[in-house]
N, C-alpha and C positions, 0 to 999 in steps of 0.2 A: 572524513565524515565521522560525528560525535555516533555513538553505538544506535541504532538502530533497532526499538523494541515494538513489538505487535505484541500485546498484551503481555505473557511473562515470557515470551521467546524474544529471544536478541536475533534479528537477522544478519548473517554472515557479513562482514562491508566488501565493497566492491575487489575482485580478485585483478579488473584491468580499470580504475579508478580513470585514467583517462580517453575510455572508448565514450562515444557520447549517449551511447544508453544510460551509462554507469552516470553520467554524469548530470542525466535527466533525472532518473534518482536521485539523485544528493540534492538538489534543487527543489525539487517538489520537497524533500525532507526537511529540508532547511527553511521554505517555506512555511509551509504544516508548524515549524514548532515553534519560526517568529510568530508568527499569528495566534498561536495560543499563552503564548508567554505575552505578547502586548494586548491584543483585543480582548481574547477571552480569558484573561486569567488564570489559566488551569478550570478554568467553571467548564466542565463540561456538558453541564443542566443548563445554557445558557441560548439564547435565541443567538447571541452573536456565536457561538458557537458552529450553531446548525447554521447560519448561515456563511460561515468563513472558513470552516476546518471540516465542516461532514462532505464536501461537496470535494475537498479533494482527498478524501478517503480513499475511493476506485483508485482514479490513476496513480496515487502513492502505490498501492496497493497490485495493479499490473504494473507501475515501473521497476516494482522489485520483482516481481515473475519476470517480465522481458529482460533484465539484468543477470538475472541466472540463468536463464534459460540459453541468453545466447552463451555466459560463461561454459556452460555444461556442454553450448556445441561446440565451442571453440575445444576445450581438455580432451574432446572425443575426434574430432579430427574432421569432423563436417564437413563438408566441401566447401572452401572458401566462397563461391560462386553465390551459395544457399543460402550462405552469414549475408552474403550482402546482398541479398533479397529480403532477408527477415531484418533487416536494419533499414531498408529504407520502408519496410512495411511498419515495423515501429517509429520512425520520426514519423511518417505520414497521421497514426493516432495524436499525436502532440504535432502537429505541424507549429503552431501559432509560438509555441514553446522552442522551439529549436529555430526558427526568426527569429524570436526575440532574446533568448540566452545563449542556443549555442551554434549562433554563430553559419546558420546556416539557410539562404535564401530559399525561396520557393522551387527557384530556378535548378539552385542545386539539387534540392530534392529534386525536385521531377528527376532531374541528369541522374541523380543516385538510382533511380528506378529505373530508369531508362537503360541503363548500364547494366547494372543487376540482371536484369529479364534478357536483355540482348545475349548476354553470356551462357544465358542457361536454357534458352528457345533450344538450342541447335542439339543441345543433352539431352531433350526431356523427356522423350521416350527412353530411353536408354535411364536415365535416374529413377522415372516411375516403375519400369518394371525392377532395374538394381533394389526397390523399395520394398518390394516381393510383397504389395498390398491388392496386387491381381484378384486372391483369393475371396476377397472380403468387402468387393465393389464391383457393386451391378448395377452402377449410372450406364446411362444409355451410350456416352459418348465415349466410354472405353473401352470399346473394342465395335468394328464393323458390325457383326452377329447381332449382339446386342441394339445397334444403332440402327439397323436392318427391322428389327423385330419391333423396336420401339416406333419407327416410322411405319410400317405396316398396320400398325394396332390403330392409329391415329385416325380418328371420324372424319369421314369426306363430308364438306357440306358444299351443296349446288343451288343453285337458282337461273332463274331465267333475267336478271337482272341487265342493262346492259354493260359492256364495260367499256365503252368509250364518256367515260364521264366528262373527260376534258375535249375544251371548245376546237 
C-alpha cells in the first residue's frame, strides 16, 4: 500500500496486510486515489469530486479505524473468539465490498457470524462480567433486580375489548 495520508499525518500501513480488514482498506485507498487522479484531477473544488471521492471519505475513513483496531486487539491478546465477532461485524458494514473484492459470499459471511456468536453464547456471561463494566450499566436486562424493577414500573393498560378477534 502506497503511504497513506489524512491531511498531514501519514497513517500507519497495514501490520497483518493480508487479514481482509486490512485488505478492505487498501481497496477503498486505491480506489479513493484512482478516481481522483482520473476523474477529478486533484480539483478537489469539483462537482465530480463531491460526487466520486466525498462519498467514500467515511468508509476510507472507519476502514482504517476497523484496521487498527482489530490490529490493537490482536498485539493485546483479545480472545480470538471476539476477533472473530468484530470481523464478521466489519465485513457485514461493506458486505457488497467483500462479494465483490474479497472474495467472500453472503453465505460465508452469515457462516462467519454464525460461527463467531455460536462460540461465544456459551462465555458470555462469564466475558461480560471478566469485562468488569457491571459498575457502569443500568439497562434493564443486566441483571434480574434491575429487570424486576423495570417490569414492575411498566403501565398496565385494560379494557373491556374482546379478545377472541379471530373467526
Amino acid at each position: 500500500m502506497s503511504e497513506l495520508l489524512i491531511g498531514r499525518y501519514q497513517m500507519p500501513p497495514p501490520k497483518y496486510p493480508n487479514s481482509p480488514i486490512a485488505r478492505h482498506e487498501v481497496s477503498l485507498y486505491s480506489e479513493a486515489r484512482d478516481l481522483l487522479q482520473q476523474g477529478a484531477k486533484g480539483a478537489h473544488r469539483s462537482e465530480r469530486f463531491n460526487r466520486d471521492i466525498l462519498p467514500l471519505a467515511l468508509p476510507l475513513v472507519e476502514a482504517v479505524g476497523h484496521r487498527m483496531a482489530y490490529e490493537a486487539a490482536l498485539e493485546a491478546n483479545i480472545d480470538p473468539r471476539l476477533l472473530n465477532l468484530y470481523e464478521s461485524g466489519v465485513v457485514k458494514e461493506d458486505s457488497a465490498w467483500y462479494v465483490e473484492q474479497g472474495g467472500l459470499s453472503r453465505e460465508v459471511q452469515r457462516e462467519m457470524e454464525a460461527q463467531a456468536t455460536d462460540a461465544l453464547l456459551p462465555q458470555l456471561k462469564d466475558l461480560l462480567l471478566a469485562s468488569g463494566v457491571q459498575p457502569y450499566s443500568n439497562a434493564p436486562m443486566t441483571s434480574k433486580a434491575l429487570w424486576n424493577d423495570f417490569v414492575s414500573g411498566l403501565l398496565v393498560f385494560s379494557g373491556d375489548a374482546p379478545s377472541d378477534l379471530l373467526p
